[in-house]
N, C-alpha and C positions, 0 to 999 in steps of 0.2 A: 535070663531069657524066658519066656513063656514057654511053659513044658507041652510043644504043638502034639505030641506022641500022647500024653494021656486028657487032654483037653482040645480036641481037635477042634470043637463048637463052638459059638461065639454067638450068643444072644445079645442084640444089641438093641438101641432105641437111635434112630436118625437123631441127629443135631446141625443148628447152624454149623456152619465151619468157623464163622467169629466168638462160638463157644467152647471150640478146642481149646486142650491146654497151650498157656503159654509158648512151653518151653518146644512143641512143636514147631513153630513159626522159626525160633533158633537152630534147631536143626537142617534146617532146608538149606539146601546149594543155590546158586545162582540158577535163576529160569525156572525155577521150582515152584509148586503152586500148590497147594490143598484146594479140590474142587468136593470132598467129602469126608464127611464126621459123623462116628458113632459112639454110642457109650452101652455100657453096663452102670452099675451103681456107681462103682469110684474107676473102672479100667476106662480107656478109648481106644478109636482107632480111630486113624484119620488114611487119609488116600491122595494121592500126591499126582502128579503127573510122571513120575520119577518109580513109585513105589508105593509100600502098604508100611506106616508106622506104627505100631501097638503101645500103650503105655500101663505097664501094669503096674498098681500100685499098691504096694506091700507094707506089711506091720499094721499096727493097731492107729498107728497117729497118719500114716500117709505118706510119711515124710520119706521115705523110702519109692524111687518108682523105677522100673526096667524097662528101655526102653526096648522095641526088640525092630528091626526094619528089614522088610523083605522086598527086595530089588523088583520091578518088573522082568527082568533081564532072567530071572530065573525061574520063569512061571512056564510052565508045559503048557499047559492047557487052563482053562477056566468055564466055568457054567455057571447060567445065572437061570432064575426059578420063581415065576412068576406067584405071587396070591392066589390062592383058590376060592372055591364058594366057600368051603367048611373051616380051610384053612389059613389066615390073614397074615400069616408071616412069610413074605419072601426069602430066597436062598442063595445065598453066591457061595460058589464052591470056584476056589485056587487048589491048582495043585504044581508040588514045587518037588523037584525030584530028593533032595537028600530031606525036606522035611514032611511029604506027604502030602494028602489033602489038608487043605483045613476051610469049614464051614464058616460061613457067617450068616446066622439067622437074622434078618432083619423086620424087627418090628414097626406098625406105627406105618403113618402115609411114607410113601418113599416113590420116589420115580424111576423104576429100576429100568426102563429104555434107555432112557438119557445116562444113566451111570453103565449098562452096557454099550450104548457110543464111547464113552470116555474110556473103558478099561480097551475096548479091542482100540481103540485108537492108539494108546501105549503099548498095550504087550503086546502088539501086531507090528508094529515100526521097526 
C-alpha cells in the first residue's frame, strides 16, 4: 500500500484514460467506469465513478506494482484548487478519516470544473 502518512503529495501529469494501466480496467466491478488518469514517471491514478485507484510500481524492473483503492464512501470531505497566475499546478485535496489528507498536484492542461462535477456527484450520493 502506498505509505499515504509519509508521502501525502501526489504530483502528477493528466492522461487519456485509454492510457491507463491495463490491469485497471480488470479491477472495476460492474457500472464501473474511469472518467480520469494520472501519472508520475512509472506510478498512476486513475478515478472511477466508484473510487480513487493508485498503482505504485516498485523494484528496479517494475514488475512489482501495489495497487492501493480508496472507496468514495470514505471520503469526509474534499477541495479542489484552481491554477494561479504564478502558479500552473492545480490541487485536489481528499481527506479520508483513518488515512488523512492526501494531495494531488496536478500538472499540465486539466479541467478541473468538470472533474469537480464528477467527484461531488459520487462522494455526495
Amino acid at each position: 500500500m502506498i505509505d499515504f502518512k509519509n508521502s501525502p503529495i501526489f504530483k502528477l501529469k493528466p492522461i487519456e484514460v485509454s492510457e491507463a494501466r491495463d490491469e485497471f480496467n480488470r479491477f472495476l466491478i460492474e457500472e464501473e467506469f474511469i472518467f480520469a488518469g494520472f501519472k508520475t514517471i512509472r506510478d498512476q491514478v486513475v478515478f472511477t465513478n466508484k473510487r480513487i485507484i493508485s498503482a505504485n510500481v516498485q523494484g528496479l524492473t517494475g514488475s512489482k506494482v501495489d495497487y492501493t483503492s480508496l472507496p468514495y464512501s470514505k471520503i469526509q470531505a474534499f477541495s479542489v484548487e484552481s491554477a494561479g497566475t504564478f502558479d500552473l499546478d492545480c490541487e485536489i485535496e481528499v481527506y479520508l478519516g483513518e488515512v488523512g489528507k492526501i494531495k494531488f498536484e496536478i500538472k499540465g492542461s486539466f479541467d478541473l470544473i468538470q472533474f469537480n462535477q464528477h467527484i461531488s456527484k459520487y462522494v455526495l450520493a
